[in-house]
Each structure stands twice: as structure tokens, then as C-alpha cells.
C-alpha positions in Angstrom: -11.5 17.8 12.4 -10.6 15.4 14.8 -7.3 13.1 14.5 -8.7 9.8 13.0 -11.2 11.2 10.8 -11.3 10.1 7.1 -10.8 12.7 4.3 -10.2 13.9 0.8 -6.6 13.9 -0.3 -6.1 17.0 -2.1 -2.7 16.2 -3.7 -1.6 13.6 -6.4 0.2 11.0 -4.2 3.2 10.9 -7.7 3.8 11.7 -11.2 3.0 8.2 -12.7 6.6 8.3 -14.6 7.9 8.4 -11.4 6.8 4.6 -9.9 9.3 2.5 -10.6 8.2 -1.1 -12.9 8.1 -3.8 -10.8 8.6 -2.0 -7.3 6.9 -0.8 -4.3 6.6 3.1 -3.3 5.3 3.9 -0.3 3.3 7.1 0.9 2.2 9.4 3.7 -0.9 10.7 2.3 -2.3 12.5 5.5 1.5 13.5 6.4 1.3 11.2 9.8 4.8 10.9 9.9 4.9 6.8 8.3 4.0 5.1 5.2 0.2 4.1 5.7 -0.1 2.8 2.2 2.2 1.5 -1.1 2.2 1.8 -4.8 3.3 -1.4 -7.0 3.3 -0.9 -10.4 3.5 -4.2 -12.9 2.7 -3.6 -16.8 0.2 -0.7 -17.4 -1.6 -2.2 -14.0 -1.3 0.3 -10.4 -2.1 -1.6 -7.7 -2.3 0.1 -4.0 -2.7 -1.2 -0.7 -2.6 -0.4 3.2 0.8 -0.8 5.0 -1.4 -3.1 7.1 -1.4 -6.6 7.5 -4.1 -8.4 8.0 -2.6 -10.7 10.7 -2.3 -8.0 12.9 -3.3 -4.8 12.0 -0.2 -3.0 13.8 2.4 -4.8 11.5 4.1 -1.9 9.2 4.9 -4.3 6.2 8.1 -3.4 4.6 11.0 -4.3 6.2 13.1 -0.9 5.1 11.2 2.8 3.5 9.7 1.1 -0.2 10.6 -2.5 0.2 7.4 -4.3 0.5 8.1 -7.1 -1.8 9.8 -10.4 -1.6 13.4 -11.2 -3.1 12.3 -11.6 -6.8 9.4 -9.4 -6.2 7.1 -11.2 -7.6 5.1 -11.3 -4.5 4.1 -8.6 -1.2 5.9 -9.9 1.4 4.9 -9.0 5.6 8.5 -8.3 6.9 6.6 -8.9 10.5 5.4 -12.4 9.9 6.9 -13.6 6.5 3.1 -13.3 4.8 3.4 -13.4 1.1 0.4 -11.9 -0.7 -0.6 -11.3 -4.3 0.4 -8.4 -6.1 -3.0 -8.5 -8.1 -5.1 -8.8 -5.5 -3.4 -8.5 -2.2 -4.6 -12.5 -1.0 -2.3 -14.0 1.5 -1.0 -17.7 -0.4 1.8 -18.1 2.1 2.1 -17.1 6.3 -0.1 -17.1 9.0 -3.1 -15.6 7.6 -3.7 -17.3 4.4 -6.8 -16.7 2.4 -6.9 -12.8 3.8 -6.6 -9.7 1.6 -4.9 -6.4 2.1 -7.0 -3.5 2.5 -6.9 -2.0 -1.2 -6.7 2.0 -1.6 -8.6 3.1 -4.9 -6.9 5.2 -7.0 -7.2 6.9 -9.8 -5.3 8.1 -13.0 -5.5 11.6 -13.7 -3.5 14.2 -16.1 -0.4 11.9 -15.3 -0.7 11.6 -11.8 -1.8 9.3 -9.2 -4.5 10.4 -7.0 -6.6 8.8 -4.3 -9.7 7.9 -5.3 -12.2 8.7 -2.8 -11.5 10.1 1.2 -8.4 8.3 2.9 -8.6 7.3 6.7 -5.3 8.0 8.8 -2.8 5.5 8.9 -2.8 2.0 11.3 -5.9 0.8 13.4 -5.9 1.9 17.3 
């Protein structure tokens, strides 16, 4: 298997009791060495995303290990270019690329845990 090839995640990425209300987690699924996607959880809702902005696909988004939101955390925040994005569904409202989306990561609920739903590419673009 070469580098960059997509594939099937064959561990849970957390025990679901484990994320946090109303905070970001961020993983390694491929064990790349960086967080190449994030967990928020709000409510009973999981939302995940790439640790990629869509402004330019080399910006790592949290500004420290599990801090991709803004101050009152009511929003994703781009610690590159200030981007402020959705938590629902990842659309920029504030920074330079307004009306983009984050990459979404499907996931899926299973036996408590929180898997990957589908095969999972490596980390950021080349």
C-alpha cells in the first residue's frame, strides 16, 4: 500500500463517554504523526471534520492539540486565518473563505464507540 492511499480504519477513533460536551477532540486515525481530523460533540449530535481548511488546504486548524473552537466555542475557528465555521455544518460565516465548508468525515455510532464510517485518506493535501 502506498503512502497516500485511502483505507479502512480498523479501530474506534473513542469511547463516546469519553468526548467532552461542547469541545473539540482531535485524532490521528492513520497514526501520521498529526491530528488530520476533530470530534465536536453538542447535545446527542457528533459532528467530525478534516483538520483542513478550506482557504488553504495546508492550514492545521487548531491553534494548540484539541482547541479548534472559538473563545465561547460556539463556533470552529481557523487559528491560521481567523475562519469561523459552523459547528453543524462546517460553512465558513466569518474569514477569508466565506460560504466554503469543511471536508466532513462520516462516522458512525457503534457498541459505544466512535468509528469511521467508510475508508479514510491520510492526513493534508500535497
Amino acid at each position: 500500500m502506498r503512502r497516500f492511499d485511502a483505507r479502512e480504519v480498523t479501530e474506534p477513533l473513542c469511547r463516546i463517554a469519553d468526548l467532552p460536551e461542547g469541545r473539540s477532540v482531535g485524532f490521528d486515525p492513520l497514526n501520521e504523526g498529526r491530528d488530520t481530523m476533530f470530534v465536536i460533540r453538542k447535545g446527542d449530535s457528533i459532528h467530525a471534520w478534516r483538520n483542513l481548511c478550506p482557504h488553504y488546504d495546508r492550514a492545521r486548524m487548531a491553534w494548540k492539540k484539541d482547541e479548534f473552537l472559538n473563545g465561547d466555542r460556539s463556533r470552529i475557528m481557523c487559528a491560521a486565518h481567523g475562519a469561523l465555521f459552523r459547528i453543524e455544518n462546517g460553512i465558513c460565516e466569518v474569514g477569508p473563505c466565506i460560504g466554503q465548508q469543511l471536508t466532513p468525515v462520516p462516522t458512525v455510532q457503534r457498541d459505544g464507540a466512535l468509528w469511521i464510517d467508510g475508508i479514510y485518506a491520510p492526513g493534508f493535501r500535497r
